[in-house]
Structures are given as C-alpha cells and as structure tokens.
FIKE-925424 format. One line per field, with one value per residue (C-alpha): x, y negated, z; residue in one letter. Coordinates in pm, whole numbers. Layout:
% FIKE-925424
xx: X|...
yy: Y|...
zz: Z|...
res: A|...
% end
This chain:
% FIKE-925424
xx: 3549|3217|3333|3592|3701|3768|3947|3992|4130|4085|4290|4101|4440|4642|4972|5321|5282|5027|5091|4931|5141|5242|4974|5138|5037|5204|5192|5431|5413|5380|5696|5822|6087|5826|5732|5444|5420|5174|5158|4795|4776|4697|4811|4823|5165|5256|5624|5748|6055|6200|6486|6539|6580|6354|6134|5902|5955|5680|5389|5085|4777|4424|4098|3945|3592|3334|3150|3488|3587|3921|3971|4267|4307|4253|4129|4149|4161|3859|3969|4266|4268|4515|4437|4621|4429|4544|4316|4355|4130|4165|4252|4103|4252|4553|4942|4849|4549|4542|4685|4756|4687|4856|4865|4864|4606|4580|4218|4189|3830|3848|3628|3415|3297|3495|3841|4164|4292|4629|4761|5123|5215|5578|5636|5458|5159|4860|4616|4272|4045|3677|3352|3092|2868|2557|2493|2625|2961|3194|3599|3759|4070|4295|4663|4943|5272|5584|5881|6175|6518|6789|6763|6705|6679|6328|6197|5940|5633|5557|5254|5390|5063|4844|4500|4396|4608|4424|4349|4677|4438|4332|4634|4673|4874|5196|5495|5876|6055|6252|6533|6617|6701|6424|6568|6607|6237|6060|5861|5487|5524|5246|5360|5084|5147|5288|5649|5973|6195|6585|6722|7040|7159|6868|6595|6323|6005|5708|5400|5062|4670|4393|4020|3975|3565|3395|3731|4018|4353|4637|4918|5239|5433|5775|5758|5991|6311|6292|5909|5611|5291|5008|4715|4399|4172|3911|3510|3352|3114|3027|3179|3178|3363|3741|4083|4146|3892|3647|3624|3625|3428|3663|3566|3502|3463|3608|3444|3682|3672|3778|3495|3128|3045|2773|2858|2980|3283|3576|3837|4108|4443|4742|5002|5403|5542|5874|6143|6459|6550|6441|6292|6022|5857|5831|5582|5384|5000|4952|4696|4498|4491|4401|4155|3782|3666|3479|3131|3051|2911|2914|3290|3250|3172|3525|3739|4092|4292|4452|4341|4403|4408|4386|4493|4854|4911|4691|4474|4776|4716|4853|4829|4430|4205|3997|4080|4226|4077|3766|3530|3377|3600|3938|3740|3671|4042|4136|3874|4032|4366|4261|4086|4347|4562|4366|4300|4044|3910|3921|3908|3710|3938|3825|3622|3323|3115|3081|3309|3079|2759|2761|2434|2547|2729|3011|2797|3134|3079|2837|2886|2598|2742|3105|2975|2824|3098|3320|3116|3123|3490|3500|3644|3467|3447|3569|3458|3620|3435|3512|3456|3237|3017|2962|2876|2636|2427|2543|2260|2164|2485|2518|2220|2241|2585|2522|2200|2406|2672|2998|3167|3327|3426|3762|3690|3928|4054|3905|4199|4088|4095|3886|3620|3346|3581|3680|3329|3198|3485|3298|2998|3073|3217|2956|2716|2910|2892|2554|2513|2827|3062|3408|3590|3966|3999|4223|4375|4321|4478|4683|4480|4307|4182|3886|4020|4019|3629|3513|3728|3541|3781|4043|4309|4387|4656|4832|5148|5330|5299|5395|5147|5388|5647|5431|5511|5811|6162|6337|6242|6441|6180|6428|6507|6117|6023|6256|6173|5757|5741|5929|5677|5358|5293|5286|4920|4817|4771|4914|4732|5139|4999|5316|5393|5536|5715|5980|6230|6480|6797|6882|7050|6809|6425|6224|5889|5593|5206|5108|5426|5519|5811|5969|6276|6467|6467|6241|6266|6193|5898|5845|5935|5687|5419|5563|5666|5402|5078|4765|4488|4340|4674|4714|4906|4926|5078|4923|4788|4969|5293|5207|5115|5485|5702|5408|5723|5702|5400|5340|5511|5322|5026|5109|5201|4868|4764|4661|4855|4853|5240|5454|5835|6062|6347|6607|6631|6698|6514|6565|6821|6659|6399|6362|6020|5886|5534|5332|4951|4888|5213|5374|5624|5735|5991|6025|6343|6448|6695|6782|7019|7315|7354|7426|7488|7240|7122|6806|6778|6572|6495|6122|6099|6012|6212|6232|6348|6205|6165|6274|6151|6374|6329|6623|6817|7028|7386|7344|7035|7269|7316|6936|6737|6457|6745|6617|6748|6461|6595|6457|6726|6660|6674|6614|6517|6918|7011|7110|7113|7336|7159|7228|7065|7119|7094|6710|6667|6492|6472|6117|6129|5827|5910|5734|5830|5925|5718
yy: -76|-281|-545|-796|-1089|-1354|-1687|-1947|-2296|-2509|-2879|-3069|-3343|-3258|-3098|-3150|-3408|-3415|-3566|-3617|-3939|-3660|-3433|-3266|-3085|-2960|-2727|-2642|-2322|-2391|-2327|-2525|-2284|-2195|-2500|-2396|-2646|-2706|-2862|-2929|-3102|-2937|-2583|-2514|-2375|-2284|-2262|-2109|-2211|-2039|-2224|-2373|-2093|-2070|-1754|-1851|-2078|-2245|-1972|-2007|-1903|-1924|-1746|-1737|-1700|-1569|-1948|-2074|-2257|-2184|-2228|-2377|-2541|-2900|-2956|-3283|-3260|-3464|-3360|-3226|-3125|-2950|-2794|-2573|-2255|-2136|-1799|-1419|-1110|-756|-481|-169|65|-85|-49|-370|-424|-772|-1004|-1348|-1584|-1910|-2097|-2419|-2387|-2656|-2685|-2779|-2917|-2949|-3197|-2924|-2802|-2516|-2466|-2318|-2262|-2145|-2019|-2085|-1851|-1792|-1486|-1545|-1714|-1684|-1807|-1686|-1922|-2019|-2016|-2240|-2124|-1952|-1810|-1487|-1481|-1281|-1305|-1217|-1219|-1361|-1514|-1449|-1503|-1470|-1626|-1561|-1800|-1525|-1132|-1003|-611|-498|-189|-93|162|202|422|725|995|924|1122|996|984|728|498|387|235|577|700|863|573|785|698|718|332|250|5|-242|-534|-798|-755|-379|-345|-78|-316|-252|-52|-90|-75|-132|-333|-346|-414|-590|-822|-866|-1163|-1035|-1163|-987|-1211|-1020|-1067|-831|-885|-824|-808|-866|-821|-632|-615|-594|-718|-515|-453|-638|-458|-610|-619|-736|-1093|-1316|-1362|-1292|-1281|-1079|-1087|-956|-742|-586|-305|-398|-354|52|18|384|645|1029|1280|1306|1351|1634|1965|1659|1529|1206|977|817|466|582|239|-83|-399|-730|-884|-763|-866|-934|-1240|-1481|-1773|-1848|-1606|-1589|-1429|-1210|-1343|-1317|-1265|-1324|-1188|-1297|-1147|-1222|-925|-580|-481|-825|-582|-262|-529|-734|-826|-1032|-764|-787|-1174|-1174|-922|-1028|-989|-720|-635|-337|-505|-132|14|234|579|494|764|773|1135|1415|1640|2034|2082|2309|2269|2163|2555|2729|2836|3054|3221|3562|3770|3758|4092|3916|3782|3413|3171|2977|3164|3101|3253|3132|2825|2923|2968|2601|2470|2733|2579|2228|2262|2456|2156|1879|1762|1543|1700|1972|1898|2176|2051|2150|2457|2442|2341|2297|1988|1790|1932|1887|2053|2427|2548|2850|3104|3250|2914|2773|2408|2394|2691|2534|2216|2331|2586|2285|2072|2317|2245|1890|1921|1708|1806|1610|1739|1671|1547|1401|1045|1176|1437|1146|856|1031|1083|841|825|1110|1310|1031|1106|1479|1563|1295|1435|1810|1618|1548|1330|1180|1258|1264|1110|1236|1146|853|733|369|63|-83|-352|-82|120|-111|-191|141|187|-111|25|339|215|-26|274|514|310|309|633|628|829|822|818|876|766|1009|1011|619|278|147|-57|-399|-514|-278|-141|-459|-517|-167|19|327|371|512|604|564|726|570|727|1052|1248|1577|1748|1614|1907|2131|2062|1855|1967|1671|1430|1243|1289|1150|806|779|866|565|307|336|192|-166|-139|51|38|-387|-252|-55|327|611|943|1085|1409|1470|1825|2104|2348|2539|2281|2278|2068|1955|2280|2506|2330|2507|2451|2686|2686|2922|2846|2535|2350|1987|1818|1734|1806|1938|1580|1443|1550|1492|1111|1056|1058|766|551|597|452|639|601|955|1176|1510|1877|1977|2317|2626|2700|3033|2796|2560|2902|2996|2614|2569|2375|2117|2154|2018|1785|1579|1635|1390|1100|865|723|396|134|-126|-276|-226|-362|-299|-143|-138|-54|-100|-39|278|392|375|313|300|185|123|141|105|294|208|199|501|366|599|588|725|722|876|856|931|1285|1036|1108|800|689|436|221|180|-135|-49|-445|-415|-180|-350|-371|-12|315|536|842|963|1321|1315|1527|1491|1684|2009|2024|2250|2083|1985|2361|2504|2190|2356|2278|2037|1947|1821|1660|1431|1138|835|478|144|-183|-261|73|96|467|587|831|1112|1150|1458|1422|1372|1400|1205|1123|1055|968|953|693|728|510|713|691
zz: 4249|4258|4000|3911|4105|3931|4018|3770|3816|3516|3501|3235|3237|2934|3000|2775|2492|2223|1898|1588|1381|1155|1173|1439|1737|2047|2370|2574|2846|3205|3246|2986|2770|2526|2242|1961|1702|1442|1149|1014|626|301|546|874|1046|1384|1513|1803|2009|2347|2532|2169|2037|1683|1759|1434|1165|1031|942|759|900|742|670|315|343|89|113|-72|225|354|762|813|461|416|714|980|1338|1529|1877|2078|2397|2609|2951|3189|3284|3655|3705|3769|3751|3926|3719|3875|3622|3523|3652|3892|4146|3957|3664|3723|3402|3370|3037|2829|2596|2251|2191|1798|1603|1307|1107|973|1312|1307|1515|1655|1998|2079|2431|2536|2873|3009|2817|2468|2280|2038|1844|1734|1505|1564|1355|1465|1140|1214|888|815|591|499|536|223|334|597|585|869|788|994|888|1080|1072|1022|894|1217|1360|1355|1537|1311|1253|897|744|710|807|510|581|244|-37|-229|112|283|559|702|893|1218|1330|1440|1317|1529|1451|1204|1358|969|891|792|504|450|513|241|38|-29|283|539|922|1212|1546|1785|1619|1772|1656|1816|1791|1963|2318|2473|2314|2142|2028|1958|1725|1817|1798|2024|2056|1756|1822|1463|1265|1107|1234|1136|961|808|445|384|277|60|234|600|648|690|580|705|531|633|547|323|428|404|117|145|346|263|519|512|697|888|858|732|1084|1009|750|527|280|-35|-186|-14|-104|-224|158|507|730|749|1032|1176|1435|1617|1644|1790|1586|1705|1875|1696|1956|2026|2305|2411|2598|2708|2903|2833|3106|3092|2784|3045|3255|3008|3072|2727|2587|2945|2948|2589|2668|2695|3060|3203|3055|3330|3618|3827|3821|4148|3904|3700|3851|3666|3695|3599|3330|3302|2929|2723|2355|2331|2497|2287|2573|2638|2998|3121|3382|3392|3339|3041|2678|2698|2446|2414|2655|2977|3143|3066|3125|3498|3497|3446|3689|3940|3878|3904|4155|4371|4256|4292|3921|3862|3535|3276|2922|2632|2288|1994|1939|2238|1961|1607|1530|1314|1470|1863|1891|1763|2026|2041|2192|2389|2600|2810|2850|3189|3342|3368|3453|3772|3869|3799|3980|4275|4320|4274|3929|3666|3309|2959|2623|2306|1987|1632|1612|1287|1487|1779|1611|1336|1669|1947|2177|2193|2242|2517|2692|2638|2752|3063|3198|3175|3404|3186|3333|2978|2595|2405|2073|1791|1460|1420|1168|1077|1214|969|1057|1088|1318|1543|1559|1664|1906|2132|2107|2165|2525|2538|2540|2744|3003|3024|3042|3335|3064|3021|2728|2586|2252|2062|1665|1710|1694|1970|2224|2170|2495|2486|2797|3010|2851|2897|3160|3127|2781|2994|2720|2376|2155|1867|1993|1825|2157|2281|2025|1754|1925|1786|1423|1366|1460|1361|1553|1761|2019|2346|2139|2084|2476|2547|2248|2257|2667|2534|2251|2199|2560|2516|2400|2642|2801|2552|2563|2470|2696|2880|3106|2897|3164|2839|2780|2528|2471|2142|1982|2125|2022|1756|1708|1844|1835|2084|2338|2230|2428|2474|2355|2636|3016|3243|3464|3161|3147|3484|3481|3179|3467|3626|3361|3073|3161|3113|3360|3222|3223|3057|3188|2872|2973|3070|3394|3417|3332|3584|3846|3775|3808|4089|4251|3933|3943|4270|4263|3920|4143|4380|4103|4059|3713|3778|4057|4280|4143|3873|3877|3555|3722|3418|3052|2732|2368|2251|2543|2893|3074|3479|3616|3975|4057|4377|4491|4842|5089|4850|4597|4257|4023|3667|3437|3155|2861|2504|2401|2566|2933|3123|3484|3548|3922|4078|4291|4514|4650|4551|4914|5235|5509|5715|5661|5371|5292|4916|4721|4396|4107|3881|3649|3744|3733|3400|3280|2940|2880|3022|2982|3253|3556|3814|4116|4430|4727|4985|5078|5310|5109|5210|5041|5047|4891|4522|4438|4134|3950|3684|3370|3155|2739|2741|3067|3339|3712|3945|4265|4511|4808|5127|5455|5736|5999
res: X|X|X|X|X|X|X|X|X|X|X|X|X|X|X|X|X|X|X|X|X|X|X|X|X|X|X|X|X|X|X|X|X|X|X|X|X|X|X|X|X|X|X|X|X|X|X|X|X|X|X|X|X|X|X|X|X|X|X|X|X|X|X|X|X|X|X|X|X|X|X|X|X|X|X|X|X|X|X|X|X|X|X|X|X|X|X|X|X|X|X|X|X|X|X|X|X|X|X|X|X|X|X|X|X|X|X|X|X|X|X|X|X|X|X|X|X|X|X|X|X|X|X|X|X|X|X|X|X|X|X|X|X|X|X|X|X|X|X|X|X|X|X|X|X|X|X|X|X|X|X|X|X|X|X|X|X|X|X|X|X|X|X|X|X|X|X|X|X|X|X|X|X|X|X|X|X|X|X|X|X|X|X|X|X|X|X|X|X|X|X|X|X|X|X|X|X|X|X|X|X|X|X|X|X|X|X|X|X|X|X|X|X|X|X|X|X|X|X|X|X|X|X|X|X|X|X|X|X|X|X|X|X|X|X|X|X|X|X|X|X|X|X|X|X|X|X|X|X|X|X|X|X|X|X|X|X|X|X|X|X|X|X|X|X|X|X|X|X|X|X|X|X|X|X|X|X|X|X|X|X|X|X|X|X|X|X|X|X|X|X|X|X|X|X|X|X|X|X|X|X|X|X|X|X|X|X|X|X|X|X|X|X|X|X|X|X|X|X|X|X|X|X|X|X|X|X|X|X|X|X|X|X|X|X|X|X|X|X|X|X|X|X|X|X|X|X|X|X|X|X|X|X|X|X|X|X|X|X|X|X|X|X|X|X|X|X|X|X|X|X|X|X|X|X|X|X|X|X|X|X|X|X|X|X|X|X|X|X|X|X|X|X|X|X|X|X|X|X|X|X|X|X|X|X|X|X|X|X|X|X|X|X|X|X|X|X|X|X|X|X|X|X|X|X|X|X|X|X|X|X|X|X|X|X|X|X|X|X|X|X|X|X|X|X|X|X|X|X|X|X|X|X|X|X|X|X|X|X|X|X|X|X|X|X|X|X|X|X|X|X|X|X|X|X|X|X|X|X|X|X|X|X|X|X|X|X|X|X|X|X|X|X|X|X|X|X|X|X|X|X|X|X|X|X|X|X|X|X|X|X|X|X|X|X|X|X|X|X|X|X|X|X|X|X|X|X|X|X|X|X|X|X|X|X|X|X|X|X|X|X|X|X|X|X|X|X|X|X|X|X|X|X|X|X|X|X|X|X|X|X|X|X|X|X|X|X|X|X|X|X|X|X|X|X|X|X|X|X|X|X|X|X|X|X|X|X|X|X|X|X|X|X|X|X|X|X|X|X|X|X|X|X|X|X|X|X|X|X|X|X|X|X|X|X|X|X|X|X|X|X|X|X|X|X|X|X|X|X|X|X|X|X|X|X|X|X|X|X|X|X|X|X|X|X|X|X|X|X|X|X|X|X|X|X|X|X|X|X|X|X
% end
C-alpha cells in the first residue's frame, strides 16, 4: 500500500440543461434519473427528483455569518458551470480495492465572490458552500431544511444518552431507531445522522454529513409540517472535565455561533442518498467520494486486523495458575492466544494507566515488557486512552508510546461533535500518522470521511454495540444488528465489537458484567464479521472462551477486515441482511436476521465460472431453543447455484467460498 492511484477524467462541456430565466439552476446525474433544482432569489432552495419521483421539496439552505452577511441570501449568480467528473481512487482499507466516482457537478459564483457547488451521482447528491473570504469570521449559525412531499416513515436516532444534563450536544451518540411518521416525530427532540426516509415501493432516502474537519455536526428537529430542520452545537467557550469518570472535557459555556473560519473554506457536504432497492444502501460509497483524498503519502505500515480484547469480558480467563485482571500476566495470556491464532493485535482498555494521566502507570503492568514479548510473536499492541488524557498532551504521548513500539491508540469518550471536536479528531490522525500510529476512535460520532483522508483512523463507533449487552436487557438488539448496516454503516466502519461465545435467545438473555452474553445466535455472531465493516475488528470474548468454541473460533480467524469486492446479496431495513464480499480469489458471506426466522436465497452469480468449495457456519437445528447450536459443513456451489438457507430467530449464516482446485 505505497499510495493512492488516482484517475480523474474531467469534461469541461456542460452536461443536462442549465437555466437561469427564472433564477433557476439545473443538474442532472449521469445517468439521468436524478434532477436537483435550485432556485436562487431573495433564498436559495434545492429540490431533488428520482425517476420523478419528489425526493425533496424545495429546502432552504444558507449560512449566517457573524459579518451580517448571509451566504445564500440575496445573492446573484455571475457564473454557472456544469462538468462531468469521470475518476476513481483505490481504497486500501475499505470493503473495495477501489471506488469509481462519476458525477455532474453545478458549479455556482455568486456575485459576492463566494459560492456553491452541488454533486449529482446515480445514487444521491450534495452540496457544500464556499468562502472565498480571507479574513477570519465566524458562522453563527447555519440553515438546512428538508421538506418532504407526504408524512413519510422515518428510521430515526434521537438523543437519548445525555452525558450532560444541561448540554444536549454531548451524547455518546447511541441510540436503537425509532421507525415514525414525519409527523409523529418528538418535537424539540435532537436525532444525529445518518437517518432514513421510506417513501414506500422500495424508494428510500438517507440524510447525511461529510467532511466534518473544524465544523459541527449536523443534527435534525422536527420542522413545520413534514420537514426537518437542522441545528448545530454551538462554539466551546471554556471547557471543564465531564461525562463519564470525568474523561472527557465538556463546554461549559457555548458562545452565540457554531463555527470560527478564514478563507477560503470549503464547507461540509450535505448529502442525499437514494435508494431504490434495499440492498443499493448495504453498498454505498457516497461518504468515500465525498471524502477528501488521501493526505498520507506512505500507507505500507497501515496493517488492518483482528484484535484480542479485553474489556467487554472483564478480563475473565480461567484455568491459568495466576490472578486474571490487569497484570502482566493475564496480559501474556492474550498475546499467547493471538498469537497461536493469528490476531493481529491486543488491545490494554481502560485501567493500564491512569485515565486522565497517561504518564502514571498501574504498577501491576508494564507497558515495554508486553510490547516486546508481543512483538516476539508478531502480535502488535493497541492501548486505550480518553480523548481528555490524549489531547491535553498530544505530542508527546505520540512520540512516547511510538518510540516504546505501539502500534496504535483507542481514543474513548470523546462525546461531542462540536466544532472543536471534530477539529481535534483530524489532527489527532493527522499526527498519528506521523508518528506511523493507528487509531480507533471510540464513544464518538459516526464517520465523516476522516477515514478516506487519514486511513490510519481505522474505526469509529457511533453504534450501540455489543458493550450495550452489558447493561440493557430490553433491547431489541436482533432488529438493531439488521437496521444499522442500511444506515449507520452509509458512514462508515462501526467499532459494534462483535464475538461473544454465551448466546442467548430471547427468553433466556439477562444481562452480566463479568460473563456477559449476546442476544441471539451463536452464527449471529459469527456473520457480524462478514457483514459489518470494520477494518480494526474486535473478539470481544475471552480467550479461555475462545480456547473452549476453538472450533468458532477458528473459523472468525480466517474472515479478513478489509476487501477487494463487496456485492449486496439481499435484504431489507430492519429484517435481513445478506452480504458478499471478496479478499483475493476467496469469496465470504455474512447474513443474519431479526427474532423472526426466515428462509431466505443467496444468489450466488457474483462467483466465476468453476467449481467451489463452500465452509458454512449456520444455525443448529435447535439453535431457537439453545441459541449456541451451529451447524459447519463444507458443500460444493457454483456461480449458477442459489442456496436456500436457514435462519434461526436472531440468528445468522457465514459462508467462506474457496474454488476447488
């Protein structure tokens, strides 16, 4: 992985019809179904259209900013260009070697030398506004509406984990979907992105931000009629430590505006993505394309993996001759085990140090010690850290822990996507790069393209994973597993942490922190390692669990984390989801399901022509009464095959597909 290849084919005619006897401007996308409209006078709206269809009805969009001006109001176009962009980019740690991006884009200057541009593709479009001012300013507040023609379905996350009772902005960003009407929606209820909107017949659209470098978030209110409106989190005045055991540093005071800037800047895109099957939102590349390019010139030291970890099980390990827990040498333990199992990495959670003071160490650990026994069986090691105890002292942590030879940090709890977060989350890449260190972004906001700009930032939560198991009961965890790939996962890798070897169905779960459990199947579990992407995957069981289902075990082992090909097999929101992805010449398949068992079909077309080889881990014959029962075969399939399958009530079904040679 020296670099990025990048092809780009610009055609500088225009493409579809421009107008302006109206003040109206139009693009069309290359394919033609997809028509944005907009309207520039006294406000400036965009519309969307698919096959006719009205996706978005006329929208306002502007920035207010602290000079009085307002971008978008009152303004008159001086140029408009549109250009087709023909161009792709290889995506070393992504579900695809490489993303092809084709669009119209509407080029817009307005007569105060600022402007807009807005990208039409096949599946979606956006807009982002530019600031040619080169004196600093600050935004004081930003309009996005989206009106909608009918009350349509929404899946939607709302706030729900407030880590500050007084600040509604500093959330863990966690929340299962509420499936309302537009017009049901709480009001004065904050929900973050990404969120979906049904339009029934299979069309759907989801909502999203991108390139959220030194700018806020966007979350969403329930509008008049059937709209929403967008807010933001105002600017940190002052910070004092918060949240959770005062890991983080929460705002204090939050000035009147939502954004401090100097030109030119390019704002965030506000993105649609359209759908009109299911399965197109298992497969989407918007967030990639949207994505700033690559700013690591040197990629060969950005080794993706499998991580032995040791939280979720409470460093819960038996049959060993010393005390388990945070100690050097349950922590030889876990190296053991990944090494004898060919994990990538280790990870010390919480508790090797001091959480808000990296430099006092727990004196039952030595970090240098396990470095170079790891390193001594080709294990590396991952620490964990508050975002608090990091950024107090970036550079030098940086340089410290990389001299000693960690190989990357888990950044926690960092609760905010305010603009001073978002902020520090690029430079904290940014910086970690230079120093060759990895990093998974934990207790965060769901990705904004930081991953396609710094692909050392392997993984990123914003995504009630398996830790949630830990703690809440009544979850409909199964309807979640099968609703967050159509919809979180439009954003990127999600750190969900998947692997729990006790399994319970849905009458026998209860909740445990030292032998904690999953709801649903064992091949659940199993298929999570196929169909969620995360470049930096978690076992979050125990070793000594893994020692004893070494058959399961096994058998995750051989399932990559980043890939060559990904085809959306079949699905639907919130019932099923069957994936296909390709590393190499070895094809693998993940499914899974809600608590309703169903008889679903893999097409198996995306093969090439031969014979092939197929290891299947699916659910037991009595996996609906003992939710641990699997079933592994090996079957023969071809490219012409369509294989029925089996799925339990939350259960699951992986297949690893190998040609015969």
């Amino acid at each position: 992985m020296k670099g990025f290849f990048i092809a780009v084919s610009l055609l500088l005619t225009s493409v579809g019809p421009i107008f302006s006897k109206t003040n109206g401007y139009l693009v069309k996308s290359p394919d033609q179904r997809i028509v944005v409209s907009l309207k520039v006078g006294h406000e400036l709206t965009w519309s969307i259209k698919s096959d006719r269809k009205i996706i978005l009805l006329p929208s306002v969009i502007a920035l207010h900013l602290s000079s009085g001006k307002i971008m978008g109001r009152e303004v008159r176009v001086v140029k408009s260009t549109v250009k087709k962009v023909v161009s792709s980019f290889a995506t070393p740690v992504y579900k695809k070697s490489s993303v092809d991006d084709v669009y119209n884009i509407l080029s817009l200057n307005f007569n105060d030398g600022d402007g807009l541009q807005v990208r039409v593709y096949n599946d979606g479009a956006a807009y982002r506004f530019i600031s040619k001012d080169q004196r600093e300013f600050e935004v004081v507040s930003e309009r996005a509406d989206f009106n909608f023609e009918s009350n349509y379905k929404v899946f939607i996350p709302y706030v729900h984990d407030l880590r500050e009772k007084n600040d509604r902005y500093v959330n863990s960003f966690e929340s299962l979907y509420d499936e309302q009407k537009l017009s049901e929606l709480y009001p004065d209820s904050l929900a973050f992105l990404p969120l979906l909107i049904d339009y029934g017949n299979e069309l759907k659209a989801a909502i999203i931000d991108v390139n959220l470098e030194n700018y806020p978030g966007l979350f969403v209110l329930k509008g008049t009629g059937n709209s929403l409106n967008a807010r933001f989190a105002g600017y940190p005045v002052t910070e004092e430590p918060g949240g959770h055991k005062l890991f983080n540093s929460v705002p204090s005071k939050r000035a009147a505006y939502i954004a401090k800037a100097k030109g030119p800047v390019n704002f965030p895109w506000r993105a649609i993505i359209i759908s009109r099957d299911d399965r197109e939102l298992l497969n989407s590349d918007m967030v990639q394309k949207l994505a700033e390019p690559c700013r690591v010139k040197d990629l060969s030291w950005i080794k993706p993996g499998k991580v032995a970890w040791d939280w979720w099980n409470d460093w819960n390990i038996t049959g060993v001759d010393f005390t388990a827990g945070i100690n050097n040498a349950t922590y030889r333990y876990y190296i053991d085990f990944a090494a004898a199992n060919k994990l990538e990495y280790i990870l010390l959670d919480e508790g090797w140090s001091d959480p808000i003071d990296l430099g006092k160490l727990n004196s039952d650990i030595s970090v240098p010690e396990l470095i170079d026994y790891a390193k001594g069986k080709n294990v590396g090691v991952f620490l964990w850290a508050s975002w608090r105890a990091i950024w107090k002292d970036l550079d030098n942590v940086l340089e410290k822990y990389s001299n000693l030879g960690v190989k990357g940090f888990k950044l926690d709890f960092l609760d905010r996507d305010d603009q001073l977060m978002t902020g520090s989350t690029y430079t904290i890449a940014r910086k970690a790069a230079e120093h060759k260190l990895l990093i998974d972004l934990h207790g965060i906001y769901k990705p904004d393209g930081l991953q396609r700009t710094f692909p050392n930032v392997l993984n990123f939560e914003g995504v009630k994973g398996l830790e949630n198991s830990k703690w809440t009961p009544n979850d409909d965890v199964p309807l979640y597993d099968v609703t967050i790939p159509f919809i979180r996962m439009l954003a990127g890798p999600m750190d969900y942490t998947p692997g729990a070897m006790t399994n319970a169905t849905k009458g026998n779960f209860f909740p445990s922190n030292s032998m904690p459990m999953s709801h649903g199947t064992r091949a659940h579990q199993v298929a999570m390692y196929v169909v969620y992407e995360a470049p930096l995957q978690m076992l979050a069981d125990s070793p000594s669990a893994y020692a004893k289902e070494q058959e399961t075990c096994s058998y995750i082992t051989q399932i990559p984390t980043v890939y060559d090909e990904t085809v959306a097999v079949g699905g639907k929101v919130g019932e099923f989801v069957a994936i296909a992805r390709r590393k190499g010449n070895v094809w693998y398949v993940g499914a899974l399901t809600n608590w309703t068992a169903r008889e679903i079909e893999i097409d198996c077309s995306f093969l090439e022509d031969g014979v092939f080889k197929a290891e299947i881990f699916a659910d037991g014959v009595n996996a609906d009464r003992n939710a641990e029962d699997y079933k592994l075969e090996v079957v023969d399939v071809s490219k012409n095959d369509k294989l029925k399958i089996h799925l339990s009530s939350g259960g699951g079904w992986t297949a690893i597909i190998k040609k015969r040679l």
